[in-house]
N, C-alpha and C positions, 0 to 999 in steps of 0.2 A: 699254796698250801702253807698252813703252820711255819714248818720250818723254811722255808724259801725266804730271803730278806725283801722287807718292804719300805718303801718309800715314802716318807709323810713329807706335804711338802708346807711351810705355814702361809695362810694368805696374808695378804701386804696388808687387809682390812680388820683385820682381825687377829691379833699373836697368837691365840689360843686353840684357830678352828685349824682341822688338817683337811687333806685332802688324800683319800687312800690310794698307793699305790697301785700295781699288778696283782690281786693278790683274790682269792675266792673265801664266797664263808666253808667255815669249818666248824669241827663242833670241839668243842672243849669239854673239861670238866674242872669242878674243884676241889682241891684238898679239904677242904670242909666236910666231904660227902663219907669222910671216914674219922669222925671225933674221937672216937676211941682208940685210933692208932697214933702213932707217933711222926712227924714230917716222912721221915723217909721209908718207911712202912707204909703210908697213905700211898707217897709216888709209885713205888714197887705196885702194890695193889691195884692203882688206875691201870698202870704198863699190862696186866695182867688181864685188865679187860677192857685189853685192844683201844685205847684211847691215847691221842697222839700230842693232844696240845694241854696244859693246865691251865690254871687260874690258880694262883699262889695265894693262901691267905698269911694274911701277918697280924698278930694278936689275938683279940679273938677270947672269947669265954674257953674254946678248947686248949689253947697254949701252943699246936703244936710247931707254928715258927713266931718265935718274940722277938719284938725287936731288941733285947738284950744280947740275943742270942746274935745276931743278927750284926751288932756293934763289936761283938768280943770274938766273933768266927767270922769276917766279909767274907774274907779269901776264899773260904773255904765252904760257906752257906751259897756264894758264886759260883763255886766251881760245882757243887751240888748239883745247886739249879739249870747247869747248862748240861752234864753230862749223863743226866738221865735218858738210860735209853728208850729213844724212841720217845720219849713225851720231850713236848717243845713248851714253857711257860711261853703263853698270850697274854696273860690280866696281872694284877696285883687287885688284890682284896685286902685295904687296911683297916681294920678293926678293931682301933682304941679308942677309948674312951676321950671324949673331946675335952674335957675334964683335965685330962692328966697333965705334970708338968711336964711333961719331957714331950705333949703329943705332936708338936712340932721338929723337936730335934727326933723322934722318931718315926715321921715324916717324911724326912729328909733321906733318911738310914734306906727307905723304903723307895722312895725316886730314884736313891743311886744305886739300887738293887734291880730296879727296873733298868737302867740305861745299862749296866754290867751284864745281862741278862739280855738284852734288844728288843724291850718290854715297851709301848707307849702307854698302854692305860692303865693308873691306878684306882680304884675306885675308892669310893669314901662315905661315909654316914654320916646325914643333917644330925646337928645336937638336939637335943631332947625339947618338947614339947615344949614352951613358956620362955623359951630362948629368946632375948627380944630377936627381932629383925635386923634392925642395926650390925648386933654384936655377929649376928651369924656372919652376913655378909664379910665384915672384915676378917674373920677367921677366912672363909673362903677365898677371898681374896689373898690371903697369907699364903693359904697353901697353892692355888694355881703361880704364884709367886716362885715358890720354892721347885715346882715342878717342873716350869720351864727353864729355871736354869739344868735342870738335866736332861731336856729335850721329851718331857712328859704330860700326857694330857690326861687331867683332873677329871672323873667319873661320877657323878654326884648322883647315890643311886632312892627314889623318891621310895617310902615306905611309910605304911599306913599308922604306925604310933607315934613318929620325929615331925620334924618341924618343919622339912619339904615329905608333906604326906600328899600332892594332888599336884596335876597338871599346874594349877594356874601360879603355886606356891612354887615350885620348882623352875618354872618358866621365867619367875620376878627375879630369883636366885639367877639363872642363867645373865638373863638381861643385864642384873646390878652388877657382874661381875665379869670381865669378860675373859673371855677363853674357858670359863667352865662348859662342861660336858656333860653330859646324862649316861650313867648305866642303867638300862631298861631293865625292870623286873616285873613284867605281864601280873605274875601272882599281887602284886601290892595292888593292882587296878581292879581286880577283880576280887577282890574279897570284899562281902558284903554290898555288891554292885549290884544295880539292876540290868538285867539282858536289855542291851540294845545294839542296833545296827554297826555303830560306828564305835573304835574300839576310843576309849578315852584318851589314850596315851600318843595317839595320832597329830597334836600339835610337839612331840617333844624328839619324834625320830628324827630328824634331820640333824640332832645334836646326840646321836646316841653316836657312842666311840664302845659299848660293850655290852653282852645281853647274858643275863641269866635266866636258867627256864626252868621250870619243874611243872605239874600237873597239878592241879589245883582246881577248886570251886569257888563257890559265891561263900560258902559257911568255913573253908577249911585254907589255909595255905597251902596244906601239901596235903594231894591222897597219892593210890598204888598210882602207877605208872598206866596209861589208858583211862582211867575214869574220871578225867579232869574236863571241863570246862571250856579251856582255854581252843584258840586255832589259830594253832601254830603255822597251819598252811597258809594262812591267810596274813601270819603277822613276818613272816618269809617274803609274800608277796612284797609289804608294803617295804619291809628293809632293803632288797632289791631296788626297788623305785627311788627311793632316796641315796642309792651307790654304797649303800653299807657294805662292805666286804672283810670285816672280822670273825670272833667268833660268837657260838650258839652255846652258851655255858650252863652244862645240868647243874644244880647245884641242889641237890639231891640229899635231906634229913634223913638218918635209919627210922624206918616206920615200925611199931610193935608187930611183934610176927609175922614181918616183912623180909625176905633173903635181899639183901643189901645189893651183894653181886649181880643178883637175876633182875631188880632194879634198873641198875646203871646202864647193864648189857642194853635193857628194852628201850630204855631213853635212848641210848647210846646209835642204837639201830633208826629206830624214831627219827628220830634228827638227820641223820645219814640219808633215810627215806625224802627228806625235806628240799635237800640240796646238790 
C-alpha cells in the first residue's frame, strides 16, 4: 500500500534503474486536480474523497506549492506533507520553466522534498519544441545528477507540444542519458492518433517509475470521466507484466459544467475497479 515503506534497490548496470520492492499498484491523485484551491485546501479536499496517496505538484502555472515557498518554509512544507491525514505523497510533479535561472537549484529544493517525504519519483517536462538535442540531453543529465544524490529517480514525462513528444524521441533521451525514467501519460499518445491494435507507448513501460491517467479521445486531452477512449484495462495488464507496482495517478483538469468532486470520486472508483 501507499503508506507501507518500499524498497528500491539500484542495479550494479545501471545507477538510475530501480527495482520495486514489496509493494502493489495503487491509485493516487494530484494536487493539480484543484487549481483553484490553495496547497492545503487541495490536500483537505482529495482526504475528502477518500483518496490515500498524492502526487505533489511544485510550480506550476497554478502556484499552489513554489519552490520559494518551499526554500523559506522546508521544515515545515515537510512536515505538511507528511502529516496529512490519511494521504500518503507517491510522486513529485516539478513544473518550472526549463528556462528559469534558479530551475536547477529549484530542482534540487524538490529532490530533497521527495527524500524528506520517502518520495522516489519526481517527474519532469522536455523543453520546448526547437531545443536542440544536444542542449536537452545535458540538462537531463544535470538533473538525474542532482536526483541521485538524494536517492531519486527522474520521471521524464513525453507530451505532445515539447521536445520528447513520441516514443522514439523519448526512448533516444532515455538511452543518452542514463538512469532517466518515463512518467507514462496514455492521454499524450492518444491525441490525434489513429486506433490501432498495439498501444504506441508499449516500447517505453519497462522504464516507466510513474502513471498519470485521465479519460481522453483522439480530438480531446480530457473529456467526463467514462467517455474516453483510452483501456485502462488493458494498460493495467501490460504495467503488471513489466512488475510495475506504483501508482495510477488521476490527474484530472475542472471540465466547464463539470462537478469536479463527482469526477474524481468516479476516476477514483475506476481505477479501484482496475486493481
Amino acid at each position: 500500500m501507499p503508506g507501507s515503506q518500499t524498497r528500491f534497490h539500484r542495479n550494479a548496470w545501471d545507477p538510475g534503474s530501480f527495482v520495486k520492492g514489496n509493494q502493489t499498484l495503487f491509485v493516487a491523485v494530484s494536487t493539480g486536480c484543484f487549481p483553484q484551491l490553495s496547497f492545503q485546501e487541495s490536500l483537505d479536499r482529495l482526504v475528502d474523497l477518500d483518496f490515500t496517496a498524492v502526487e505533489i505538484v511544485v510550480g506550476g502555472s497554478v502556484g499552489q506549492l513554489l519552490p520559494s515557498a518551499i526554500a523559506s518554509n522546508f521544515e515545515r512544507i515537510t512536515a505538511l506533507c507528511r502529516t496529512v491525514r490519511r494521504l500518503t505523497p507517491s510522486a513529485y510533479y516539478f513544473d518550472v520553466d526549463t528556462a528559469d535561472d534558479r530551475y536547477f537549484a529549484d530542482f534540487t529544493l524538490c529532490c530533497r522534498l521527495a527524500k524528506a517525504t520517502k518520495v522516489v519519483a519526481v517527474t519532469v517536462r522536455s523543453s520546448v519544441r526547437g531545443t536542440p538535442f544536444n542542449e536537452e540531453v545535458e540538462r537531463l543529465r544535470g538533473l538525474v545528477r542532482l536526483a541521485t544524490q538524494e536517492g531519486v529517480v527522474v520521471g521524464l514525462v513525453p507530451e505532445a507540444d515539447r521536445i520528447a513528444n513520441d516514443v522514439d524521441t523519448t526512448s533516444l533521451f532515455c538511452r543518452s542519458v542514463p538512469g532517466l525514467q518515463v512518467t507514462l501519460d496514455p492521454s499524450q499518445f492518444l491525441l490525434g492518433a489513429t486506433p490501432s491494435p498495439v498501444d504506441p507507448f508499449e516500447p517505453l513501460l519497462d522504464r516507466v517509475c510513474h502513471v498519470r491517467l485521465r479519460d481522453s479521445t483522439k480530438d480531446a486531452l480530457q473529456v467526463r470521466v467514462g467517455q474516453g477512449d483510452a483501456d485502462y484495462g488493458r494498460l493495467v495488464g501490460q504495467l503488471r507484466k513489466v512488475n510495475y507496482q506504483r501508482g495510477l495517478c488521476a490527474d484530472l483538469q475542472p471540465l466547464p459544467g463539470l462537478d469536479q468532486d463527482a469526477e474524481l470520486r468516479k476516476m477514483r472508483l475506476f481505477l479501484e475497479s482496475l486493481i
